[in-house]
Structures are given as C-alpha cells and as structure tokens.
C-alpha positions in Angstrom: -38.7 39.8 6.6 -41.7 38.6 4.4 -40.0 41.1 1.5 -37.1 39.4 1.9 -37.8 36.1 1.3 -39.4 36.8 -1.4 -36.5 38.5 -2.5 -34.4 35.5 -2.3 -37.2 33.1 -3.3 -36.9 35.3 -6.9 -33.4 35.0 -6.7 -33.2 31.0 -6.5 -35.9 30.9 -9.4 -34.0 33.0 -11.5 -31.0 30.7 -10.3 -32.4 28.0 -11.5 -33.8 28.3 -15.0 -30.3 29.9 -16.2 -28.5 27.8 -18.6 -25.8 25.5 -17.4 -21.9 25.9 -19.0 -21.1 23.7 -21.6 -18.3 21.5 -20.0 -14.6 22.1 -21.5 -12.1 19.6 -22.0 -9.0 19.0 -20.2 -6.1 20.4 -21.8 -3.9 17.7 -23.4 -0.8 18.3 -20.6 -3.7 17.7 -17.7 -5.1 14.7 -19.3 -1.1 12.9 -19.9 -0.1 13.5 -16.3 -3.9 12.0 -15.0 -3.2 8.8 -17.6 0.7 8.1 -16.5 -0.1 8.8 -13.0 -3.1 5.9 -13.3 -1.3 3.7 -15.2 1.6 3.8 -12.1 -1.2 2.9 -9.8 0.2 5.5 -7.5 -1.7 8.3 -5.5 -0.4 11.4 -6.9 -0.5 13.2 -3.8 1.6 10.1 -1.9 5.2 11.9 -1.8 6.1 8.6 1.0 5.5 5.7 1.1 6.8 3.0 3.9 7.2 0.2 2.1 10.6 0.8 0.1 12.0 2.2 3.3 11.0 -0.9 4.7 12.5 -2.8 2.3 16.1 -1.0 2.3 15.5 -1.5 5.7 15.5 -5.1 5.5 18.3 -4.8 2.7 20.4 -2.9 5.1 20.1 -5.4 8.2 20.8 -8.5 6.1 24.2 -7.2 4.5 25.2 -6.7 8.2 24.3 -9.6 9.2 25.9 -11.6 6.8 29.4 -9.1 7.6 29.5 -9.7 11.2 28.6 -13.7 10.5 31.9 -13.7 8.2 34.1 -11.8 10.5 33.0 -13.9 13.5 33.8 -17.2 11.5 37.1 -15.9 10.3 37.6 -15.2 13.8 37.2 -18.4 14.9 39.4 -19.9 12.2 42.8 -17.7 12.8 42.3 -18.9 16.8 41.3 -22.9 16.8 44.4 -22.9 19.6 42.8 -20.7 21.8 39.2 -21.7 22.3 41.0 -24.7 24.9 43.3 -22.9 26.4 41.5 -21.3 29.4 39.5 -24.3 30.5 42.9 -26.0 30.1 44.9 -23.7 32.7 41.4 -24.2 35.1 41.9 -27.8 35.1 46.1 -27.4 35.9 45.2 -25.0 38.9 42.4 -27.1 40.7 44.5 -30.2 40.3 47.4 -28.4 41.9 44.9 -27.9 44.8 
C-alpha cells in the first residue's frame, strides 16, 4: 500500500505542474442566444411560468362576469310586470282567508 501511494502521490505532482488550456471563445451563435436570452430577463430553462396563466385567468373570469351581469339586467328589463306578481296573488289568497 506504501508503493501505492506513492504512486498516486507522483501522479497528482505530475498533475499539477502540467500547463493549463488556453480558454476558447464562445462561438458567435452561443454568445447571441446568452445576450437575447439576458436582455429578456427570462430563465432559459423556464418553459412555464404562472403568472400569464394567471392573468388569462383573471381575463377569462371578468368577461364572464360582465356577460352574466348583462344578461341578468336585460332579464330584469323584458319582466318589470313580473317581479309583483307573486307577492300580489299571496296577499289576494290570505285575504280571502
């Protein structure tokens, strides 16, 4: 076991006096895509994100809204007649009483 470590003692000196790599540059197409992904602000591994289906969401829920607040309205405007009538026929029948 002594050998050994020796051995790999030799190896990690050897290791470490070889000469590093020069660094390369980015090829142009790798360096565009990193610039227009930075200046997006965006994570480029973020395919989804909650907050525009929150906000179509939102979107969605209000249209409705405002749909079933104009049918109900028109509703009440074709039938202004109506809206008396049943308390009306109440009142005849406990008077008859």
């Amino acid at each position: 076991m002594n050998s050994m470590n020796r051995d790999l003692d030799r190896l990690l000196r050897a290791a470490a006096t070889a000469p590093e790599p020069e660094p390369q540059a980015l090829p142009f197409a790798v360096e565009a895509r990193v610039l227009a992904q930075w200046r997006r602000g965006g994570a480029p591994d973020a395919w989804f994100s909650v907050l525009p289906v929150l906000r179509r969401g939102l979107a969605c829920a209000c249209v409705l809204t405002l749909a079933v607040l104009a049918l109900s309205l028109r509703q009440i405007n074709q039938t202004p007649n109506d809206e008396l009538a049943f308390p009306g026929v109440v009142v005849n029948l406990v008077s008859m009483r």
